[in-house]
N, C-alpha and C positions, 0 to 999 in steps of 0.2 A: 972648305969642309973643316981644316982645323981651329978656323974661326966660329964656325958654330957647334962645333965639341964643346968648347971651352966653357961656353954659356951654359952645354945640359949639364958638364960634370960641377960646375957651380951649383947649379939648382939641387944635383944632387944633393952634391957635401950638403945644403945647408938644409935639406930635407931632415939627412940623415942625425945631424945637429939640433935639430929641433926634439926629434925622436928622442936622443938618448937625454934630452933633457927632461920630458917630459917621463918618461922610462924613470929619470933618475927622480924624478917628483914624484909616482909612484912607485917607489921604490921595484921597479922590474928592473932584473939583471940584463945589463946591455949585452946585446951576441957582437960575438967580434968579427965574424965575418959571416957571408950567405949562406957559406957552405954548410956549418956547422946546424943550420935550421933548413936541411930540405927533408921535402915529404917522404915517408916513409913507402916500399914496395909496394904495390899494388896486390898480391899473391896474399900479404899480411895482411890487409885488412878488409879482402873479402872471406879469409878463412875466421877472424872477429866475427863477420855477419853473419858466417853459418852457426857458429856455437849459440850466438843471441837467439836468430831462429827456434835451433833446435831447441837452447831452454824454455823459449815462448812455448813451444808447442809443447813440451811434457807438463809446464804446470796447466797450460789449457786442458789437457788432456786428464790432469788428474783432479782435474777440479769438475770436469765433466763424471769421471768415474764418480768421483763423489756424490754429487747430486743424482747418480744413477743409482747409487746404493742406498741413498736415502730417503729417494723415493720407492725402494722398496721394503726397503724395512716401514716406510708412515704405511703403504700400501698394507702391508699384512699385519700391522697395526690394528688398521681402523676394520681389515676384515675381523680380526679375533675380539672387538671391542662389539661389530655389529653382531656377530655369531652368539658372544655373550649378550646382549641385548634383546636379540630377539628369543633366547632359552627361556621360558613360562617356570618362575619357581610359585610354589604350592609349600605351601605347610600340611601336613596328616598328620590324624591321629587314629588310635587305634580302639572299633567301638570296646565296650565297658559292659561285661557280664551285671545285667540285673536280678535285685533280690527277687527270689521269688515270693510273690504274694498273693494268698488268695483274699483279696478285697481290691476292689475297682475307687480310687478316692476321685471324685466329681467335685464339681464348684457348684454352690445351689444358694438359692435367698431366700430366706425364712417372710411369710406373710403371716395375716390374721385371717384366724380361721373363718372372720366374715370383717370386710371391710365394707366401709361406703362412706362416700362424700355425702352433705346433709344438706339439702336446699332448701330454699322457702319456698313454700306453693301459694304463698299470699305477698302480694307487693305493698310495700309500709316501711316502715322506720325503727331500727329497733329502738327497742325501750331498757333492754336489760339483758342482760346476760350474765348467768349464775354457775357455769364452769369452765374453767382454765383445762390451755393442753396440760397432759399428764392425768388429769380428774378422773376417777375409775367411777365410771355410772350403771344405775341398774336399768333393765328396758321399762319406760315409758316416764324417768326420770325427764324433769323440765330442766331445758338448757339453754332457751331464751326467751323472751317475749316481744312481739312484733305489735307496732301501733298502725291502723287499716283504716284510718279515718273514710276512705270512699268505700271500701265494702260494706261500712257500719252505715252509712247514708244509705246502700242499694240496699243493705236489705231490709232495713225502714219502708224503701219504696216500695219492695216487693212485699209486705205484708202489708201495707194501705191497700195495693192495688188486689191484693186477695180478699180486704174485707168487702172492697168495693164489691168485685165480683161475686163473690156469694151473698153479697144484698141483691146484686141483681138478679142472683138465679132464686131465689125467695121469689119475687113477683113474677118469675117464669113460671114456678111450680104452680102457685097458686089463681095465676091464668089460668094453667091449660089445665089444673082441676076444672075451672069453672066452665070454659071452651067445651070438656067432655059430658059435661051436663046437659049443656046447652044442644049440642048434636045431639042425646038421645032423645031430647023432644024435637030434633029436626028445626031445630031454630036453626042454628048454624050450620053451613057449607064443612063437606068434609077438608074442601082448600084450607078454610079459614083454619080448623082444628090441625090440619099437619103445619100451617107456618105457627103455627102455638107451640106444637112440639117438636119441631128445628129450632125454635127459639130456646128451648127450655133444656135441647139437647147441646146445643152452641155453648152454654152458659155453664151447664156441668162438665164438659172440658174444657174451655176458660179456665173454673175453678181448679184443675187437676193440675192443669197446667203452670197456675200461681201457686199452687203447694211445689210443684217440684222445683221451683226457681226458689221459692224461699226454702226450702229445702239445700239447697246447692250453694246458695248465700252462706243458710248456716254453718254447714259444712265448712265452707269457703275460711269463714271465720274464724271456723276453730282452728284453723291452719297458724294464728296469730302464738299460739304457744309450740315452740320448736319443742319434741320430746325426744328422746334418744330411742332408735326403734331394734334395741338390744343391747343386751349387756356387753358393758367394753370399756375401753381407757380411749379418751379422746387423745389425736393426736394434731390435729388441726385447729387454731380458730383466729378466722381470716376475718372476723367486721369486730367493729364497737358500737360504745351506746354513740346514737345518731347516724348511722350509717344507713342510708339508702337501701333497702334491699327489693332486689327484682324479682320476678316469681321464675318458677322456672330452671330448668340444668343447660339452659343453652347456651348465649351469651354471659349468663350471670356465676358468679361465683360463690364458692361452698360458703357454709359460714361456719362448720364444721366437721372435722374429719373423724369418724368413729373406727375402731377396731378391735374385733375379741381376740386376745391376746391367749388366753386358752380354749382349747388346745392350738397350734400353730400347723399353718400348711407349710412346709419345703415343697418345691415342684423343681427338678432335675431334669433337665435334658440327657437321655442315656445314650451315648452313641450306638450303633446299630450293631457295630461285634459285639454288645454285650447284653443285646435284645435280651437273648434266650436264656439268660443268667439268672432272669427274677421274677420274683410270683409274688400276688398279692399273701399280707399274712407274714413275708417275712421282716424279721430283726433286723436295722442299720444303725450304725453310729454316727454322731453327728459331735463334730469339734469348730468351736471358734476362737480366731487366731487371740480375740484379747481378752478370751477364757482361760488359758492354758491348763493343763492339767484335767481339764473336765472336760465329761464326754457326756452325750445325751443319748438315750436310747430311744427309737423309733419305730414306727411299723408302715412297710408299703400299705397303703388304705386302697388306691387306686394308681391302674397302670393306662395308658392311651393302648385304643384299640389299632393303630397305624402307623407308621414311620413316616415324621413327618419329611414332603420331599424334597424342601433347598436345604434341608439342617442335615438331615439321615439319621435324623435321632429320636429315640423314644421320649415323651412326655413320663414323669413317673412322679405323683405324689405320694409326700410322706406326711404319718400323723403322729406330730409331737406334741405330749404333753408336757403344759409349760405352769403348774400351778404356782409357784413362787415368784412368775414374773422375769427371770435371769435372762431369756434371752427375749430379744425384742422385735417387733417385724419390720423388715427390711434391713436386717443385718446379712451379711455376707456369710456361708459358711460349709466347710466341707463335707461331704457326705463319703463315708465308706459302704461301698455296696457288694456283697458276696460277690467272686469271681473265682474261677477256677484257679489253681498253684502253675504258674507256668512265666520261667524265668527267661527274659527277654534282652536282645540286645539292646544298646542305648551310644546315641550319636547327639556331638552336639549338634541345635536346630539349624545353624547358620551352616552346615552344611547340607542344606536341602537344597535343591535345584526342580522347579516348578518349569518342565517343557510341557508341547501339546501330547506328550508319550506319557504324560503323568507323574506325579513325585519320583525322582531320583536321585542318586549320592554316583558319586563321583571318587571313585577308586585308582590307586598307582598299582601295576603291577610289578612281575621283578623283573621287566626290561623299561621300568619307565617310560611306561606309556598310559595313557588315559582311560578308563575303561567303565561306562556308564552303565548303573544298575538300577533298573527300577526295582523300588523297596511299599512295601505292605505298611503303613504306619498304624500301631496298636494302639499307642494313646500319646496326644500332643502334650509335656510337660511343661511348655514355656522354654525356656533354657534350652531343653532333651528336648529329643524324640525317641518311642519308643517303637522296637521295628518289628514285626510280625513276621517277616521273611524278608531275602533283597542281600542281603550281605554277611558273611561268616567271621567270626573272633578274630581272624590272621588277618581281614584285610587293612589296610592302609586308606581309610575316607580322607580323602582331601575338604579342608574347612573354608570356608568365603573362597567358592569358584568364582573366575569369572563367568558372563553369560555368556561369552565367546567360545572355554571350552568345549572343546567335540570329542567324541570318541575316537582314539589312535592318536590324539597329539600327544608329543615326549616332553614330558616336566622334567626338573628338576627339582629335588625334595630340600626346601630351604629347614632352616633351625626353626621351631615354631615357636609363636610367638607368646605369652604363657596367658595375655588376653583375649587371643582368638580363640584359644582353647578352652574357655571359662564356660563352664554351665555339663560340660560332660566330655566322653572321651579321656583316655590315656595316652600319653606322649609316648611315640615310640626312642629309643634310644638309637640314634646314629651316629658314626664317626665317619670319616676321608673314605672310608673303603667304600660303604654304604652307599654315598650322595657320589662317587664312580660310576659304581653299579646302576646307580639308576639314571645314570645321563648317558 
């Protein structure tokens, strides 16, 4: 046994010599002896384990807290973001006390007091034409000439074929003279004597009837000079020299547009509130917009006896005299028509709202909420409307609803916008306390 001691404590030593050599090449301080490197208590370094624990589990624990409070703050976040989202803001305004007036201004277009397109009733070529648009002509003035070369041929034929025939009825007459001679000495058959006078009867309507074709010829012909069939200012001229022209207003076109410029028709459509406004006999004024300054006077000549019924408007002609020519037919222009003094409220148009309930406006009240009025509308101004009944001075019309608004939804009254509000309406004034109120 002490012989093999000796070999482990060798191996030892020279373990332990190797060790501090290497020890001493990385610089590690050699231990001097075992004792001074044993493990430390057991009691020690399970009480390490509990503290690591414990700190693992408070930062888990506060890092859960964390994400539990941060998911409630995105939570009531994204609710106070949807809640704003889904609130309906609305711009109002407030309607606008209209002037009162008593005259009713209409849109109307001036005509001639006698218009007509001017066809050719003979088919030919023209040859000439001796007035330009603008040319003021007297009635039965020449305003072209038409070349007819085959009428001119027919009615050559139609006057041969008349001389023919009344040579023929010559020897009819003076047969059946002779025929009636002959039967009162009973030579001749009464047969014989009546085919004498069916001949003789045949032959004088032949001839009536070659008179009224050359007749119709001539006629026809003289169709070759276009005359002006009243006094007027041309205001059309659709052909020149050599131009084809057809007979006829059907396919074919005018070759001249005639129109009496005095006196002048206006015809006005008069909406149906303001039927019972007007009588033949009365005074109107009439303004055009690139007249300024000047005004025409007028007289109702004639009124329609009915309201016409997809328009629901009166026909009303007016008669203007127009002797200097200033204004022109088919110009655009306004007409003022007597109307009672009765000053009306005014909304811009873009807050009208077209349900199957009828024209409506769309009011806030003072709990913010929605509140749909059907309104009476007095006269359409483009821009405005003008309201007859439906809404009071205080309320608040909401401007461009959507078609989704219903009655009882709660708006929110935004700052309006100063070109939504363009054409009519007053801005009401609000501040923080206001746009409260009304949410």
């Amino acid at each position: 046994m002490a012989i093999a001691a000796n070999p482990l404590k060798k191996v030892k030593r020279w373990l332990n010599e190797m060790t501090e050599k290497t020890h001493a090449s990385l610089a590690i301080p050699t231990r001097e002896n075992d004792e001074d490197h044993a493990l430390p208590p057991r009691n020690r370094e399970w009480r390490r384990a509990k503290i690591a624990i414990v700190v693992v589990l408070i930062l888990l624990a506060l890092g859960a807290l964390r994400t539990v409070i941060s998911n409630v703050f995105q939570n009531r976040s994204v609710a106070a973001t949807t809640k704003q989202n889904a609130q309906q803001y609305v711009t109002v305004v407030t309607p606008v006390q209209g002037k009162a007036s008593g005259k009713t201004l209409l849109p109307a277009t001036l005509r001639g007091f006698v218009e007509s397109p001017i066809y050719a009733r003979a088919t030919g070529y023209l040859l000439h034409w001796y007035v330009d648009i603008g040319g003021r002509v007297q009635k039965g003035q020449l305003l072209a000439d038409l070349d007819t070369p085959e009428i001119d041929q027919e009615l050559a034929q139609a006057v041969a074929q008349r001389d023919q025939i009344n040579a023929s009825l010559g020897l009819a007459k003076s047969s059946l003279d002779r025929w009636k001679q002959l039967r009162q000495r009973d030579a001749v058959s009464q047969q014989e004597l009546d085919e004498r006078q069916s001949t003789y009867n045949q032959g004088v309507a032949n001839l009536a009837a070659s008179d009224a074709n050359v007749k119709r010829l001539r006629q026809l012909e003289s169709f070759k000079r276009i005359v002006a069939p009243f006094a007027g200012v041309v205001t059309q001229r659709n052909v020149d020299v050599g131009d084809l022209i057809d007979a006829g207003s059907g396919a074919s076109r005018a070759l001249f547009a005639l129109a009496q410029s005095d006196p002048l028709r206006v015809f006005i459509q008069l909406p149906q509130a303001y039927a019972q406004n007007v009588t033949v006999g009365q005074q109107v004024a009439i303004t055009q917009a690139e007249l300024p300054g000047q005004t025409f006077n007028g007289t109702i000549a004639n009124i329609s006896g009915a309201i016409d019924v997809p328009t629901r408007s009166l026909q009303v002609e007016v008669r203007l005299p127009n002797p200097d020519g200033t204004l022109r037919p088919g110009a655009y222009v306004q007409v003022a028509l007597p109307a009672p003094e009765h000053a009306r409220l005014t909304v811009p148009g873009n807050a009208l709202l077209f349900r199957k309930e009828g024209p409506q406006v769309a009011v806030v009240d003072d709990k913010g909420a929605v509140r749909l009025r059907p309104i009476v509308i007095a006269r359409d101004m483009g821009q405005t409307l003008e309201l007859e009944s439906g809404i009071d001075a205080t309320d608040r019309v909401i401007i461009n609803p959507s078609d989704s608004i219903a009655d009882g939804d709660h708006v929110q009254i935004a700052k309006p916008d100063k070109d939504a509000s363009k054409g009519g309406g007053k801005e009401p004034a609000k501040d923080a306390a206001d746009d409260k109120e009304a949410s």
